[in-house]
N, C-alpha and C positions, 0 to 999 in steps of 0.2 A: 416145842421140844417133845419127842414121841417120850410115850409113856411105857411102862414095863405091864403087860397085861396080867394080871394076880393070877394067883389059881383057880379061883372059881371063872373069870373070864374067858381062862382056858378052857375049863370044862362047859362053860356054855356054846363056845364060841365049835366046840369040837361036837359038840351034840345039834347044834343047827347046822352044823356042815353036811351032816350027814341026815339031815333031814328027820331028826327024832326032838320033834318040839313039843311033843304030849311032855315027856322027859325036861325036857329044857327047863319047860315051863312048874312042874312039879320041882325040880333041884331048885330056882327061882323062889319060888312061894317060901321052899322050906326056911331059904335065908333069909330073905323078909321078913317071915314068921319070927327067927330069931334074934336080927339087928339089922330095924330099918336103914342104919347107916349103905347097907348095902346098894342100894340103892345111889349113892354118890360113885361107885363103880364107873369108870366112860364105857366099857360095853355093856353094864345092866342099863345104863340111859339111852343107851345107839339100838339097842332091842326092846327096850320101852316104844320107842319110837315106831320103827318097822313093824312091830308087835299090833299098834293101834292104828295103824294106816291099817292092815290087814283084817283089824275089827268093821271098820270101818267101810271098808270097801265091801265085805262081805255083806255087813245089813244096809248098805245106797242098794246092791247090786236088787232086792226085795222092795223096793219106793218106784212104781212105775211110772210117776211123771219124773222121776230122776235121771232113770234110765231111758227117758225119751227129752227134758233135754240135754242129755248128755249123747243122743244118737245124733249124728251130723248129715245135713241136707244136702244130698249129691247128683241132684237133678233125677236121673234117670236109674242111676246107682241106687246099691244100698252099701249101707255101711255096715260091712263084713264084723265088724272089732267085736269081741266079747263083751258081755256087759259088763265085768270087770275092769275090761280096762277102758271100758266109754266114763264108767264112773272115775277111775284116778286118771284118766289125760281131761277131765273135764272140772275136777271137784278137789283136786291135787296139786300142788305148784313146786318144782324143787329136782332135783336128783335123783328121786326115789322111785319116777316115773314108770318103769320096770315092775316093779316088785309087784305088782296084778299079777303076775304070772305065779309069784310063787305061792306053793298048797300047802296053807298051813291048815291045821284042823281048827272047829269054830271052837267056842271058848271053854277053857275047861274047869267053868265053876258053873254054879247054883245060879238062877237067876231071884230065888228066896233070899234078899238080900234087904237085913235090917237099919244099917247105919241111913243116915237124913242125908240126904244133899238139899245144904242151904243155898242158893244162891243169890249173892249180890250182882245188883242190876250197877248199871252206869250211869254217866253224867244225863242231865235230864232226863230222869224212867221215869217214865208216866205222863211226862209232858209232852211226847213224842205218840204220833197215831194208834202206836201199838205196842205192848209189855213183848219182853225179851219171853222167847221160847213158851206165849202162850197158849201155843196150840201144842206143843209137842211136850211138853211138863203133863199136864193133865194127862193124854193121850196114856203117859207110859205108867203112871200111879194106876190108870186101871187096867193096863195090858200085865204088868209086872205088879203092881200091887208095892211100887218103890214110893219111900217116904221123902216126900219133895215140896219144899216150901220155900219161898222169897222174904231176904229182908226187907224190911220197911226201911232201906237207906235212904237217905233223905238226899233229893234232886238236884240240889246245887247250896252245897257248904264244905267247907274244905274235909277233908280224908281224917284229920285227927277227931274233928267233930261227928265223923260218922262211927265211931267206933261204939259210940253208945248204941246206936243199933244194930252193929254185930253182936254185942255182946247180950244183948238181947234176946237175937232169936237164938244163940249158940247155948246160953245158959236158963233163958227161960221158954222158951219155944216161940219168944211173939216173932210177929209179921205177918205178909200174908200167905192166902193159898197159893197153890205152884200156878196160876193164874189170877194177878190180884184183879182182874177185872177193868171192864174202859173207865171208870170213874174210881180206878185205884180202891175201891173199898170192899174187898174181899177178903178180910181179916180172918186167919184161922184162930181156932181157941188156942188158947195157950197153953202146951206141953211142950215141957222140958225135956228134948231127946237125950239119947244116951251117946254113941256114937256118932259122931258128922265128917262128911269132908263137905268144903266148902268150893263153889266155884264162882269166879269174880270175872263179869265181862266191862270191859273198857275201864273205867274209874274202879270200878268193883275190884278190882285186882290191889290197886294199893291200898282201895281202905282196908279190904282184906290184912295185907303185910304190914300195916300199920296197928291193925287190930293186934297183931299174932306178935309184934314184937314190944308193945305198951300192953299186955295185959296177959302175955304167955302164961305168968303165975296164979290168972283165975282159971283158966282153961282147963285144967288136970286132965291134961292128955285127953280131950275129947275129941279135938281136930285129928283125922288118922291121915287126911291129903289134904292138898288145894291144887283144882285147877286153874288157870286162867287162862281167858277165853278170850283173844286181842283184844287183851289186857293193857292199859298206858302206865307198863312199871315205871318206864323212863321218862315219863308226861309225852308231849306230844307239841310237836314245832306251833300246832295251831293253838294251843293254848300259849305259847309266848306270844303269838301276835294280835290273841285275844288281851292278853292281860297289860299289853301294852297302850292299848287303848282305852280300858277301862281304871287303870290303876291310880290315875289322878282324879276319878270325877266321884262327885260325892256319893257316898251309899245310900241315902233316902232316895237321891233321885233315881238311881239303877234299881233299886226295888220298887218306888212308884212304877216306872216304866218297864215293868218286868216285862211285858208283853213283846214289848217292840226291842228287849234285847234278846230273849228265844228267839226272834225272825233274826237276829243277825247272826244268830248261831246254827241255828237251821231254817234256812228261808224255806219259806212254802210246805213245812208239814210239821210246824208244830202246832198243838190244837188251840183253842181260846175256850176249853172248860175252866171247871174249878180248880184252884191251887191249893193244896195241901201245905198244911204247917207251913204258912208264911210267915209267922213270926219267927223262923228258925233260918231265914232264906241269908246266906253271907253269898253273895255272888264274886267278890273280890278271893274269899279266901279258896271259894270252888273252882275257880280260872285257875289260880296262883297256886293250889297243890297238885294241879298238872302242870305246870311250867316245868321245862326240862330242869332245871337249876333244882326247883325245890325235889323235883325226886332223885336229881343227883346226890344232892344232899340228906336225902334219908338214906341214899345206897351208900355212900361212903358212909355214915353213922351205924348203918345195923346191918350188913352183910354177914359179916360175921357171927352176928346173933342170931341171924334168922337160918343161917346154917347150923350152928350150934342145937336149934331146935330141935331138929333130926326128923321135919315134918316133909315128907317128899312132897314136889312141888313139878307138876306138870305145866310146861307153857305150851298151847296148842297157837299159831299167830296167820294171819291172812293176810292175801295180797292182790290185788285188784290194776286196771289200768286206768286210763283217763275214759275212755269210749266202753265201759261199762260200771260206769258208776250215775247218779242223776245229775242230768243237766247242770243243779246248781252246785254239785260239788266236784265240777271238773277243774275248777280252778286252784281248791285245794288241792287237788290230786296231784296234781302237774307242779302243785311246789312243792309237795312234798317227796314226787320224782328229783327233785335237784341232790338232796340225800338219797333218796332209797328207791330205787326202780320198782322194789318189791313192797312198796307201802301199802294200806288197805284204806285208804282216802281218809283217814283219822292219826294212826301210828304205823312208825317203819320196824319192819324186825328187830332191829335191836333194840328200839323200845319195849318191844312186846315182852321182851324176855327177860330173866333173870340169870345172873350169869354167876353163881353161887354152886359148891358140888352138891348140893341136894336138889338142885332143881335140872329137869332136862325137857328138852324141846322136841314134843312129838311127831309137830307135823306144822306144814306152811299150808294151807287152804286157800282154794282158789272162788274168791267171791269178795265183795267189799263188805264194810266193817260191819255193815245194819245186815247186809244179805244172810250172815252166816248167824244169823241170833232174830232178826226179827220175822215174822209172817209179812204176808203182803201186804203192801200199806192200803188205806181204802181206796175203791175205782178211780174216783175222781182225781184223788194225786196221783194217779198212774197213767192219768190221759194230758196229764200237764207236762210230765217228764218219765224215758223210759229209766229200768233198773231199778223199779219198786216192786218188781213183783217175788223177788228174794227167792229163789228155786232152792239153794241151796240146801241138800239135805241133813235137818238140823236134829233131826231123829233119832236118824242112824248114827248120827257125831256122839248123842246122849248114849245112847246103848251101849256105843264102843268105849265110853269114857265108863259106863260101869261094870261091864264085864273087865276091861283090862284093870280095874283097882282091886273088882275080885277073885283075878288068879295070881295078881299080884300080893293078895292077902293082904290087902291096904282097908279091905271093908268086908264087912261078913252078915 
């Protein structure tokens, strides 16, 4: 059913027509500024959108191995395309393909920007070759001098148990640095921020909305966003048929045999160091709060609430094929093509999302679910299967995610 577009819609929609987005973007801010509700708008969310592809594609267009493999191999040719648009037909997936072209001006805030981006990591962090965004976290704390630190969420126990560690770093500062290091033990001191938005990749995302609607009345408005980053709001087909299999067999023995059930969850790259807080490890209930069922039934319980919050909520979600993912996850790929053509070898778009008026969908990314969040994984698993080597510019994603929160006046 079309919707009747308000009056401020109007007036944005008439000011990027005619190509005055400095303006757009300041009328934007100022209602933010005075009722995040605004934000639940369908054209403040459709220019959310296009707004952050355009951050985006601005700082890939600055990443020189980006812009060269996004150049295409034409024998004797070269390839004429812009860097612009080598970055969105290469790092972009969706309808919006186009929009390289259009000149919007770069960002019109401060990159002096105080609020913490915490981020929770996903199902096995740490246990996997390499932490989410360890090379480009650090990177931007000392380019930007942005306050950037990782929970300590714990690697495989269900979403409600993790919330003691959001709540954690959110009210007391623990966790780690924005790089907890290969042996997980790079613990920052503990200070309590003031302002946060939070960003949740894969599991991260519901412990996040699990955290946000079990504990909204300790928070006192210190969440000011949440991204997530393919995100498993809706759990993910492969966690049903993980849990399917593990759901009768006794729990000592899947915790004795921890080992050998990470290789059936990621064959061939997950590591055999040390494991942290084992005495904490539920593997039954970490499978089973991705099961589609269990996060259907938190969305039917607190949708409502987590809108009610009035916490805008960003879902950015990716999407991969079967012949660019690694060898051993072309099988999951390919079922999970039977739903979703557009899947990211873990979850399909509609999982990734939340479908509530305060949350809106930025952007579908073209890379698989590790490419767009991890570094390369080390040589040796890259000469056993291709697609570890993760190009994907994961930089320029962070940049754009913080410059559009700060013209959006979501962070200051």
């Amino acid at each position: 059913m079309p919707y009747a577009p308000s009056p401020l819609a109007k007036e944005l929609k008439d000011l990027e027509q005619q190509g005055h987005y400095v303006e757009l973007i300041s009328v934007l801010k100022a209602h933010m500024t005075h009722n995040k509700r605004t934000f639940a708008d369908p054209y403040v969310k459709e220019w959310v959108g296009k707004r952050w592809r355009n951050l985006f594609i601005q700082e890939a267009v600055q990443d020189k191995h980006a812009v060269k493999v996004a150049t295409k191999k034409l024998g004797l040719g070269k390839d004429k395309r812009s860097a612009e648009q080598k970055i969105a037909e290469r790092f972009l997936k969706g309808e919006q393909l186009t929009e390289w072209a259009i000149a919007m001006p770069t960002a019109q805030c401060t990159t002096q920007l105080d609020t913490s981006l915490i981020f929770c990591p996903g199902f096995i962090n740490g246990i996997l070759p390499a932490h989410a965004f360890a090379e480009e976290f650090p990177q931007l704390e000392k380019e930007f001098g942005w306050n950037i630190f990782q929970a300590d969420a714990h690697p495989m126990r269900g979403c409600e148990a993790n919330e003691a560690d959001l709540l954690a770093a959110i009210l007391e500062g623990k966790g780690f640095q924005s790089n907890p290091g290969g042996a997980s033990d790079q613990f920052r001191t503990p200070v309590a921020p003031n302002d946060v938005f939070l960003m949740g990749y894969s599991k991260g995302a519901p412990d996040i909305l699990s955290t946000l609607v079990h504990h909204h009345d300790k928070l006192d408005n210190k969440v000011k966003c949440v991204v997530t980053w393919a995100g498993a709001i809706g759990g993910s087909y492969m966690a049903d048929n993980f849990y399917e299999l593990i759901k009768n067999l006794d729990t000592d023995l899947l915790t004795g045999r921890l080992h050998d059930f990470l290789k059936l969850l990621a064959p061939g790259v997950t590591r055999k160091g040390s494991l942290r807080r084992l005495n904490e490890y539920d593997i039954k209930a970490g499978v089973h709060s991705l099961t589609t069922k269990a996060r259907a039934d938190f969305y039917t319980q607190y949708h409502g609430l987590l809108d009610d919050l009035n916490i805008p909520i960003i879902n950015i979600t990716a999407a991969t094929t079967a012949l660019e993912v690694p060898t051993f996850q072309m099988a999951d790929c390919l079922n999970l093509t039977r739903y979703d053509g557009n899947n990211d070898m873990q979850v399909t778009q509609e999982q990734a999302k939340l479908k509530i008026p305060m949350a809106a969908h930025a952007a579908m990314l073209h890379g698989h679910h590790w490419d767009i969040s991890y570094p390369p994984f080390p040589r040796a698993m890259r000469m056993t299967s291709p697609n570890l080597d993760h190009p994907f510019p994961r930089k320029a994603a962070i940049i754009a995610i913080f410059k559009l929160l700060a013209e959006l006046g979501l962070i200051d």
